[in-house]
Backbone bond lengths (Angstrom), bond angles and torsions (degrees), N, CA, C in turn:
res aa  C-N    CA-C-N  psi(-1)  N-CA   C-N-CA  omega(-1)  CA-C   N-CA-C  phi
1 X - - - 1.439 - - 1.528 109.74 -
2 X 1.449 129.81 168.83 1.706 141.27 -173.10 1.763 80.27 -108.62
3 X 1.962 57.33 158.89 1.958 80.94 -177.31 1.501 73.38 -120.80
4 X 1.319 103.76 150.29 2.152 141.69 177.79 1.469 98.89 -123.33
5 X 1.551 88.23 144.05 1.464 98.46 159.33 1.473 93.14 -159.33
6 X 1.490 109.47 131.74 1.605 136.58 -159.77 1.847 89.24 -116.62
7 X 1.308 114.70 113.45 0.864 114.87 -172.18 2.155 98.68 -118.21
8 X 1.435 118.46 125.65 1.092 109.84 -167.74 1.819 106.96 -123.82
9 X 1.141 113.74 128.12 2.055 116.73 -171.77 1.526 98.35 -106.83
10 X 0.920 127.74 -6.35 1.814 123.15 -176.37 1.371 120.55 -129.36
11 X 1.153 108.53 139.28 1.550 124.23 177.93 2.068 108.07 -81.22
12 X 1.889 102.18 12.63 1.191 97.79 171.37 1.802 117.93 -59.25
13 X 1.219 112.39 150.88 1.481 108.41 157.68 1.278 121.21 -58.49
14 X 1.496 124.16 -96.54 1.618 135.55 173.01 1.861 93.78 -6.81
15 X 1.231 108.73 -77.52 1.797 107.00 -167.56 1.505 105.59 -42.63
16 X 1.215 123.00 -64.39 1.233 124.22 166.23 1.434 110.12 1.36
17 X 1.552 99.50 -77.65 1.219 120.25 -135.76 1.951 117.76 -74.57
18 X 1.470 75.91 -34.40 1.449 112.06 163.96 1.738 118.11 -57.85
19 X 1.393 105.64 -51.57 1.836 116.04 179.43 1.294 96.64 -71.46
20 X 1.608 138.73 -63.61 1.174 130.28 -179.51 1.233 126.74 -53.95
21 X 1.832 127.96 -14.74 1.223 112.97 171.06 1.373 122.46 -103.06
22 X 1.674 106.98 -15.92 1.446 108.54 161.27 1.849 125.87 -53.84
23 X 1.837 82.87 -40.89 1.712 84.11 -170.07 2.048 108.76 -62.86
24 X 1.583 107.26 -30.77 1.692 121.55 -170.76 1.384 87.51 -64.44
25 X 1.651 133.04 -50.62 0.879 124.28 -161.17 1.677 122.33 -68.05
26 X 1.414 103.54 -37.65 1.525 113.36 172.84 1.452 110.13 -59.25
27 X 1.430 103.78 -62.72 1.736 108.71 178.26 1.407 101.83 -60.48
28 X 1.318 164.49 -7.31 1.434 144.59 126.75 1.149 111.02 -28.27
29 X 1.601 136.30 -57.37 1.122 135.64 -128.62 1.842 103.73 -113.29
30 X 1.444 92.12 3.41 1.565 110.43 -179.23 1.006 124.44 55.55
31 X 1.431 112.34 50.25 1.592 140.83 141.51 1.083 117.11 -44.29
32 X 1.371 131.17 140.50 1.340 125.61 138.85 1.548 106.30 -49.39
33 X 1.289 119.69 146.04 1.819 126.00 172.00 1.722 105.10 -141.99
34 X 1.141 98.71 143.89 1.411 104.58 157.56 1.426 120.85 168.94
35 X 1.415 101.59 125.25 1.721 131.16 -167.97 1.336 126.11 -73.88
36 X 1.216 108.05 139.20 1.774 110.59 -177.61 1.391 104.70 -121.96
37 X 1.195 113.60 160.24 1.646 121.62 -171.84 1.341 102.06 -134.37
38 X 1.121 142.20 97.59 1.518 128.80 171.98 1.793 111.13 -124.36
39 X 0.915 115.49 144.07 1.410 126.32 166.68 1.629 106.40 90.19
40 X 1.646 112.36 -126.00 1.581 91.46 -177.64 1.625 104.76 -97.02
41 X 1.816 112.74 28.33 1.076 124.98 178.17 2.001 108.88 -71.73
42 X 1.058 102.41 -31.76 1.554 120.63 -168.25 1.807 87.04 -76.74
43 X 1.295 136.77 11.23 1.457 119.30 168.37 1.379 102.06 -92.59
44 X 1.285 137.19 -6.90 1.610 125.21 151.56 0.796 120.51 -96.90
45 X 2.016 136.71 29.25 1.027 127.29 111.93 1.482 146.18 -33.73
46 X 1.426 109.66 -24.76 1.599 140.65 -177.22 1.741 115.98 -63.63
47 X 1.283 134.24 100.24 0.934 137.41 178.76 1.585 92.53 -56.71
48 X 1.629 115.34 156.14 1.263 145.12 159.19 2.041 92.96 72.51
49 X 1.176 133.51 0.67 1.106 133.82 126.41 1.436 118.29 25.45
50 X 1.352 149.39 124.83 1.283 143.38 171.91 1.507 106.08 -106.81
51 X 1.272 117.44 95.59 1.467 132.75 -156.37 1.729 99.84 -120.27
52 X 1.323 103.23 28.38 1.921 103.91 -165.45 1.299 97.45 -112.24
53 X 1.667 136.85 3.02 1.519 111.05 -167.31 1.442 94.05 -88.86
54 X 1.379 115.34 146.12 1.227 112.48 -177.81 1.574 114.25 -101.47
55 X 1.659 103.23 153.01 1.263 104.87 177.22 1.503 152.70 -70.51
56 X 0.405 146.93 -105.64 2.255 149.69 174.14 1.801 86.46 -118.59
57 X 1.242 115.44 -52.91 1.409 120.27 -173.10 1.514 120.99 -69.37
58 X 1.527 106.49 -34.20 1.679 110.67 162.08 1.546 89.25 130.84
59 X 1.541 123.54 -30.28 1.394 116.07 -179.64 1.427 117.32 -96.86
60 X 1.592 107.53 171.00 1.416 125.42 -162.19 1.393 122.48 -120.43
61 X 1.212 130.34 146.46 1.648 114.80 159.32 1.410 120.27 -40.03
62 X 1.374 130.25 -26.67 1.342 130.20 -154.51 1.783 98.75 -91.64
63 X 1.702 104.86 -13.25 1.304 102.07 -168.32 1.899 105.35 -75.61
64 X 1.025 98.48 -8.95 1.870 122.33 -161.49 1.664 87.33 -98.61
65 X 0.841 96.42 -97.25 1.782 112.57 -162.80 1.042 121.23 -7.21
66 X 1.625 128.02 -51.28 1.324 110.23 -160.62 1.613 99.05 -98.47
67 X 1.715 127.30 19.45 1.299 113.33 172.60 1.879 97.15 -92.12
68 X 1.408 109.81 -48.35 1.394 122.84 159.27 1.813 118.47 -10.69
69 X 1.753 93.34 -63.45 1.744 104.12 168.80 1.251 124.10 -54.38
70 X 1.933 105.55 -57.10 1.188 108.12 -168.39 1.789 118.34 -71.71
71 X 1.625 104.79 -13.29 1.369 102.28 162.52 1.520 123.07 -96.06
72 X 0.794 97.86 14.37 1.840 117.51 169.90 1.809 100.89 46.97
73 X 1.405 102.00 53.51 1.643 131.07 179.14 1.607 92.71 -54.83
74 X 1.365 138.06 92.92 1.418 116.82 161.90 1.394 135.30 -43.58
75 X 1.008 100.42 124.99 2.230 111.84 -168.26 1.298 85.15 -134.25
76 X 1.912 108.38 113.39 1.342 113.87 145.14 1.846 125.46 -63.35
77 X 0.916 97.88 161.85 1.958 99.13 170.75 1.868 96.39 -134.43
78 X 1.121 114.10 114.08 1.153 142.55 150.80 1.677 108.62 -18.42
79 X 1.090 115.39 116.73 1.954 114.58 -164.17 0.973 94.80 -80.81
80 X 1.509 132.65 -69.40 1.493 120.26 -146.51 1.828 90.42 -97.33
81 X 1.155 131.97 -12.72 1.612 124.14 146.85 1.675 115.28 -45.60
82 X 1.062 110.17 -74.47 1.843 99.03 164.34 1.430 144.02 -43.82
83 X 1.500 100.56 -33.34 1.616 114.51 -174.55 1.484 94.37 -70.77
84 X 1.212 109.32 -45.86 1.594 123.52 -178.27 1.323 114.46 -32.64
85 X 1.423 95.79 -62.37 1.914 119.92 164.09 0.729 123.02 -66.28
86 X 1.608 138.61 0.15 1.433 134.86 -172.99 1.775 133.75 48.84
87 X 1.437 83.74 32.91 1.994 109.61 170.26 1.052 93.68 -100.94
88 X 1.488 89.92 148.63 1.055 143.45 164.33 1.335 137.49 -102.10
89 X 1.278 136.79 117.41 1.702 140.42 -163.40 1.726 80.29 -51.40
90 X 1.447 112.88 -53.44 1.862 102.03 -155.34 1.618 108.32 -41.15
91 X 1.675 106.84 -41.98 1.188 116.38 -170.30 1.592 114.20 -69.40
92 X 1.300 127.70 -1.27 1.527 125.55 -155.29 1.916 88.12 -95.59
93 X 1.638 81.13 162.48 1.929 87.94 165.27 1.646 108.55 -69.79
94 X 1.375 117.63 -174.48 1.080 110.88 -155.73 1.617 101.70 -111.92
95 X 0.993 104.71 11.85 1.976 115.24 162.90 1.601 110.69 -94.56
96 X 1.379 106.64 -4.02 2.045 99.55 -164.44 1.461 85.53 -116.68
97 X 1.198 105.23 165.62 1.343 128.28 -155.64 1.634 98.82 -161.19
98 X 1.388 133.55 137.24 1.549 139.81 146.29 1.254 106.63 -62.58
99 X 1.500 120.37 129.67 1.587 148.45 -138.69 1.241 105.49 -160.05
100 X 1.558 121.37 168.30 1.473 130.21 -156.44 1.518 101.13 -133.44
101 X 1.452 128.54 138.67 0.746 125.92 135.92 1.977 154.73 -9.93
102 X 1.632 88.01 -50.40 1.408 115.74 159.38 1.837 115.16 -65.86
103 X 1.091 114.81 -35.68 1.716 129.26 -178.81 1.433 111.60 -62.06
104 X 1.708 100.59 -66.36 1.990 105.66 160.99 1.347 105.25 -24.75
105 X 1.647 103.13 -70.84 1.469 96.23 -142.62 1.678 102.57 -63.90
106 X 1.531 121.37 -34.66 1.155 117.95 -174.55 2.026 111.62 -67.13
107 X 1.749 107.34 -30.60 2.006 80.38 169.91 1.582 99.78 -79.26
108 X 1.412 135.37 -9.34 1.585 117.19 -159.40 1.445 83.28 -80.44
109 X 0.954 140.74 -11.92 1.624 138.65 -169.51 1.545 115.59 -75.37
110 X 1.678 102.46 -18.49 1.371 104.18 171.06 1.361 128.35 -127.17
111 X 1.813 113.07 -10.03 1.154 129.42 -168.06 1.259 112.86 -121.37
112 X 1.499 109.05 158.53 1.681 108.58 -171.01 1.474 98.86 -96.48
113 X 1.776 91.26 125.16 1.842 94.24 -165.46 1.906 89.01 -111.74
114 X 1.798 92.22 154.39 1.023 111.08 172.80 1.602 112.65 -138.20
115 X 1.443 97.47 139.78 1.516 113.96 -154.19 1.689 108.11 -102.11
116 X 1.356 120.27 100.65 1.263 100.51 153.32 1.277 135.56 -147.83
């Protein structure tokens, strides 16, 4: 199987929605997966999150997320991207974690990353 890494920089919806269903979709298909959050991408790190507006297509981030959680999909959050924002790991879902810079670069080193 490929290893993914869905790498996301915006607190847009549509992108969102898009990174979270590629990554559900890979990890269905028993991929290696695993998510990065950087910039004002790390604001759907945020538990209780309003991840319901739906898109051009009819779906949402929220439609992704909580399979993401319940498979405990690893999603870095960007450190000094969060501190920035004033998150908190306490506050994150329980698949995201505060992550390094150095980490990206070491899975993008093996996996086909996609940016959005």
């Amino acid at each position: 199987m490929a290893e993914y890494l869905f790498i996301l920089h915006t607190d847009d919806n549509e992108k969102a929605a898009r990174c979270f269903q590629f990554s559900k979709i890979a990890h269905e298909k028993g991929h290696t997966v695993n998510i990065f959050l950087v910039d004002d991408g790390v604001f759907w790190a945020e538990k209780g999150k309003d991840g319901s507006q739906k898109t051009i297509t009819g779906d949402c981030p929220a439609d992704y997320l909580p399979y993401l959680e319940d498979k405990k999909v690893t999603t870095g959050v960007c450190t000094p991207c969060a501190k920035g924002r004033n998150l908190a790991e306490a506050n994150m879902l329980g698949n995201m974690k505060l992550d390094t810079g150095g980490n990206l670069i070491d899975m993008a080193a093996t996996a086909t990353v996609f940016n959005f």
